[in-house]
N, C-alpha and C positions, 0 to 999 in steps of 0.2 A: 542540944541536938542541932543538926546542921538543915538549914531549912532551905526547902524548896518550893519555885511556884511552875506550877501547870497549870498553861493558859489555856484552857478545852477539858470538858470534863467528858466528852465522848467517849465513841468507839476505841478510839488511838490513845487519846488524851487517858482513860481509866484503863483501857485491856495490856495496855503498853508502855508506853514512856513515864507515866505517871507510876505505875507498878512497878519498874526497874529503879526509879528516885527513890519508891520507899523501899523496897528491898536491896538499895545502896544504905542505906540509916537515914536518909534524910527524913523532915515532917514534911509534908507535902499540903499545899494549898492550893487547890484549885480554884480558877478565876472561869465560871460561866456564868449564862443568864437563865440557865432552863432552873427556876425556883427549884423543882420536886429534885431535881439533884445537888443543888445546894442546899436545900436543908436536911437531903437525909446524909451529905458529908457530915455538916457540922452535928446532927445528932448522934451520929451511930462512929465515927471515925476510923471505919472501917468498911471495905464492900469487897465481892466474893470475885474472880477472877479464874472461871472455868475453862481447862486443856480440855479441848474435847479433839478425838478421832476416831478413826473406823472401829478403834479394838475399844472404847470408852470414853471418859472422862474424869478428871481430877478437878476440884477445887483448892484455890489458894485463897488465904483472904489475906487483903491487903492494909497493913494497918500504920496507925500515925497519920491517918488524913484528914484535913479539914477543907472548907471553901468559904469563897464572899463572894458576892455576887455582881459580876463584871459592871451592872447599872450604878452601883457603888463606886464613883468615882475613887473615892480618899479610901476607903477599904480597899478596894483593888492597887491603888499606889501603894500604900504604905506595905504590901504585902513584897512587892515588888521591890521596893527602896530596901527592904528588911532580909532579903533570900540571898543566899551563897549561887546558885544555878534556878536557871531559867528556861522552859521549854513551852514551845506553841504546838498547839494543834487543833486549828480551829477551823481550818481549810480555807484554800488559797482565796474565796472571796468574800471571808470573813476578815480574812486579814487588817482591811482600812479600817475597819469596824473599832480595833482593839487599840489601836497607835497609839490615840487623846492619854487613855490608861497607861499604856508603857512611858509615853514622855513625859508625864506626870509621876512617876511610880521614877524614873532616872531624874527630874531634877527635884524631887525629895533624897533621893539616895545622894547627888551630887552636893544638898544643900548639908547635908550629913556627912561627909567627905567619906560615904562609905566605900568599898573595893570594886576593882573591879566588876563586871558582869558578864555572865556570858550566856548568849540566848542562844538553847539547840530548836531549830526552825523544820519541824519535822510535817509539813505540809507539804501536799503533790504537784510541785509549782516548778518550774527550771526558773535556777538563778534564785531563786528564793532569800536569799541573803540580801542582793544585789535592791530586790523589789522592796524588802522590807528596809533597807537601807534608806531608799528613797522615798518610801513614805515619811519614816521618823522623821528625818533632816527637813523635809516640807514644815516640819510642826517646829522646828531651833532654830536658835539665832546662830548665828557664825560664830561664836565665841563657844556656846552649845557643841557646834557640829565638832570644831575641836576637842573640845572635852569627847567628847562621843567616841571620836576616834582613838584617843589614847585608853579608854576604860572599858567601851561594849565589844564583847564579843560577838558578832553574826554568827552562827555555826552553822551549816547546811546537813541536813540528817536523812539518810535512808532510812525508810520504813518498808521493811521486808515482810515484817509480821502478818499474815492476813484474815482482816477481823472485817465476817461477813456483816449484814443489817442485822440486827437481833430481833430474834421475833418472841413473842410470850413463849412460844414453846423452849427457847434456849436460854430467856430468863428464869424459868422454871421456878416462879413461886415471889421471885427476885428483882424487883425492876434495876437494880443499882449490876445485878450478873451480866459481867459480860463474858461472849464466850468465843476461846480466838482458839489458833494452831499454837503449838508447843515453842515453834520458832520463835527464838527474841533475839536477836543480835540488831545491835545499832551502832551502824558507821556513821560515822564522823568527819570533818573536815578537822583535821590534827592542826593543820595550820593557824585555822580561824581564834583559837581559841586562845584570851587573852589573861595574862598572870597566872598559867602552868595550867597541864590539861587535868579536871577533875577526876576521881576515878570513881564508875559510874559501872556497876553491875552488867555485864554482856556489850556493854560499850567499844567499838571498834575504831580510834582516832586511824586515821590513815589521809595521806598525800602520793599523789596528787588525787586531791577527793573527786576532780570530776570521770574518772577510770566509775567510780563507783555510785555515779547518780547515773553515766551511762548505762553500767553494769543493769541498776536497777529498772533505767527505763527501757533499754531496749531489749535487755533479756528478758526477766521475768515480767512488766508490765505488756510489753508486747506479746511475747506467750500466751499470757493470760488473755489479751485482749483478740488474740488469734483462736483461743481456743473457744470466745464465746463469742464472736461470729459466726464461726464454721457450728455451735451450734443452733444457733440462729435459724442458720438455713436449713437445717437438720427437724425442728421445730422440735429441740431439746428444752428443758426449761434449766437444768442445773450444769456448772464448770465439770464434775465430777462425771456427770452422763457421757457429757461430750468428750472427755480427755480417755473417756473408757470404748471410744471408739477407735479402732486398732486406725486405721487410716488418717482420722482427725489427729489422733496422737503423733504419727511419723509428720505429718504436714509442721505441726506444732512445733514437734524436736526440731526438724531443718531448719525453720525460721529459725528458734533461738540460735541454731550454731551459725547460721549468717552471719547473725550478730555478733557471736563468740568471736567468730574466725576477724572479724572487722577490729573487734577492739583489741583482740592481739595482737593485729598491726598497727594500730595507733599506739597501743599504750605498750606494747612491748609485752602484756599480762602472761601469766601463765596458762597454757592450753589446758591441761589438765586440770586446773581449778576450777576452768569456768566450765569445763563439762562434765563435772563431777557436781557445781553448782547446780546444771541444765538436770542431769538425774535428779538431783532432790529438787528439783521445783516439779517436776514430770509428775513426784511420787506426791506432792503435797496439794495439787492439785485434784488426785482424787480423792479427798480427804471428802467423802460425802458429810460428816457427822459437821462440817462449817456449813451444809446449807447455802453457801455461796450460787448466784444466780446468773447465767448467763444476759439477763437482763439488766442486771447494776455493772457485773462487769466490763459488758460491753457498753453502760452508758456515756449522753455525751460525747457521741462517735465524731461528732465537728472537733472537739478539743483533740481527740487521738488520734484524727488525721489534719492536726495543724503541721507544718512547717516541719519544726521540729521536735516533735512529738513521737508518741511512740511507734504508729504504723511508719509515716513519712521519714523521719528524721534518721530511725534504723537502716530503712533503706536507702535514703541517703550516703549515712557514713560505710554503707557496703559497697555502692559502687565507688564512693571513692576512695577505698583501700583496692579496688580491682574483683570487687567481690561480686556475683551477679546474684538480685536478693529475688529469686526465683518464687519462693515460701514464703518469704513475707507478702510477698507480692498477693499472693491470694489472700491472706490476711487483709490486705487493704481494700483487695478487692471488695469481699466477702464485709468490711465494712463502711465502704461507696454504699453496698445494696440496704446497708440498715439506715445508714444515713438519709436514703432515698425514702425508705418505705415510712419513714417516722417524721422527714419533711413534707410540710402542708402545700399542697398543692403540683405536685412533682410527683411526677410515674417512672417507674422503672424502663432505664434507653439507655442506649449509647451515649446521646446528646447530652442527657444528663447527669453523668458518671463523667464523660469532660469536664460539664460544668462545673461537677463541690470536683476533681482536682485541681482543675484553675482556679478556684474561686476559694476554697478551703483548703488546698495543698499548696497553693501557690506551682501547681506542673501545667505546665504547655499541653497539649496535647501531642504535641511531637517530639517533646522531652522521652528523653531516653527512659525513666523511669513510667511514666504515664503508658509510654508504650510497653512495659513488663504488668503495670496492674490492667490496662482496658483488656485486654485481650481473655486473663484469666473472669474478668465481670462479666464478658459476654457468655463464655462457660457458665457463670451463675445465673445468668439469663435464660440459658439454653436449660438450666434445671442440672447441671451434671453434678455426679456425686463425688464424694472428697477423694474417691480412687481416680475418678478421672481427672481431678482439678491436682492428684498427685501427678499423673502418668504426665500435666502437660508441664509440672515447674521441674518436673525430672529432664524430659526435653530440653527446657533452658539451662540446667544445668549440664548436661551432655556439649552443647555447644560452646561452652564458656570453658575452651580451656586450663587445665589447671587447676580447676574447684574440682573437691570432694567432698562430699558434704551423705 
């Protein structure tokens, strides 16, 4: 049997990518440190993998799995040296954690003249390939970094799938149940992948892959992170509350098609797809029975108004296709004010909503985008509801010629 290793035995790592390797034929080994899930892989080699939505739930169970456990130096190599495919998901600041293991785990495999490799890097990171590139190569010699480059594949992975925190109620009985949406597709960078692309259950290789890390950050990560701002301010506690409010919900669509309408000027995409995409994310977002929180969602709101990230960087690439990003705009707004209310020592102001955009967005205050979110935070200042904070990115839209949105 063709073996694989899953480096993450989490949410993602067992709800998902791990669960498409073994229902590809592969045996799957996962490489974590959480004991109680490495020993009940290697006992039971097998764990349950629950569809759940509005109308119920299915179980699948997952089988042909084992683990060793990541503090295992020479187990975690040799698993590594031994696998036909490779996938991480350990999350973006776990990453350095794992390297020592993988360059050990490649020059075993290299001392073996074993095959190629190719690692799908399915972590929430931009450039992810690029970072973990640079860690390895930190840990080889120059003769190494050669080798590395004629044999490792980097792959960069969208992860669409959305798998809330599990709580006892959604393990149900089960600590090893995880319980995610029906969705599985996983795109791929077609490119990256070295000695022919493997064929990989819901697997989607596609170039230019970065159309589809944007695809993923600025539409649905944005969305998402829009819809649980706005319920934030709502003082909603779940994604599914807040998207089932009729106002919340239109503010939500117009951002994502900002975004649509921007990436189909860059990348040439088809209109139709991605708003056919934007419906089924609308629909999967009220998926109450994920339990998804507008509290995890919207976590870490510094990171999601970085640069280039998912509030900043969409709107970004809107005004610079000509697009005015009206909707996100309160998006970002709407998460300035969590940003604020969850920073130590900093009150809700004007002054201070400048400041995490200079200081976390890297905007001017007199940047042309700064000037599209301050205006809508004051409305959130002022208490106004998501009809008013529509009525006023409908205005900016009105003035911007040429948009329809």
């Amino acid at each position: 049997m063709k073996q694989a290793v899953m480096y993450g035995g989490g949410n993602i790592g067992r709800g998902f990518v791990g669960a498409l390797l073994s229902q590809s034929g592969y045996e799957v080994t996962f490489i974590d440190v959480a004991e109680a899930v490495v020993n009940d892989l290697q006992q039971r080699r097998t764990y349950p993998v629950r569809y759940v939505s509005s109308q119920g739930h299915k179980d699948v169970w997952i089988e042909n799995v084992t683990a060793v456990n990541g503090n295992d130096t020479a187990a975690a190599a040799n698993a590594i040296a031994n696998c036909d495919i490779m996938a991480t998901a350990v999350g973006a600041r776990i990453l350095k954690f794992i390297v020592p293991n993988i360059v050990a785990g490649l020059r075993q495999r290299w001392a073996n003249n074993g095959g190629p490799l190719n690692i799908i890097i399915c972590e929430n990171l931009m450039d992810a390939n690029k970072v973990l590139e640079g860690m390895l190569k930190e840990q080889l010699t120059a003769e190494e970094c050669k080798r590395f480059d004629e044999t490792v594949g980097l792959v960069e992975a969208s992860i669409g799938r959305m798998v809330p925190v599990q709580t006892e109620e959604m393990k149900d009985g089960d600590p090893m149940r995880v319980c995610v949406e029906r969705y599985g597709f996983l795109p791929t960078d077609k490119e990256a992948f070295k000695g022919g692309v493997p064929d990989i259950r819901n697997m989607v290789p596609y170039e230019p892959f970065d159309f589809y890390i944007k695809r993923k950050l600025y539409v649905h990560n944005m969305g998402h992170a829009t819809c649980a701002y706005l319920g934030d301010l709502l003082g909603l506690d779940y994604i599914y509350q807040s998207i089932d409010v009729a106002e919340v919900r239109v503010l939500v669509q117009n951002a994502m098609l900002e975004s649509a309408m921007a990436l189909c000027k860059k990348y040439g995409a088809d209109p139709i797809h991605l708003q056919l995409h934007i419906t089924d994310l609308l629909g999967r977002f009220t998926n109450a029975a994920l339990g998804d929180t507008c509290q995890r969602v919207g976590g870490d709101p510094a990171r999601k108004l970085a640069p280039a990230d998912r509030m900043i960087g969409s709107s970004l690439l809107a005004l610079e296709q000509g697009i005015t990003p009206a909707y996100i705009a309160v998006g970002a707004a709407a998460a300035v004010h969590r940003y604020i209310r969850e920073a130590e020592g900093m009150e809700q102001s004007m002054d201070a909503a400048a400041k995490v955009l200079a200081e976390v967005s890297g905007l001017a205050a007199d940047s042309k985008l700064a000037q599209l979110i301050l205006p809508m935070y004051r409305k959130i200042l002022d208490g106004a509801a998501p009809a008013e904070l529509r009525r006023a990115a409908d205005a900016l839209k009105h003035t911007s010629i040429g948009e329809v949105v």
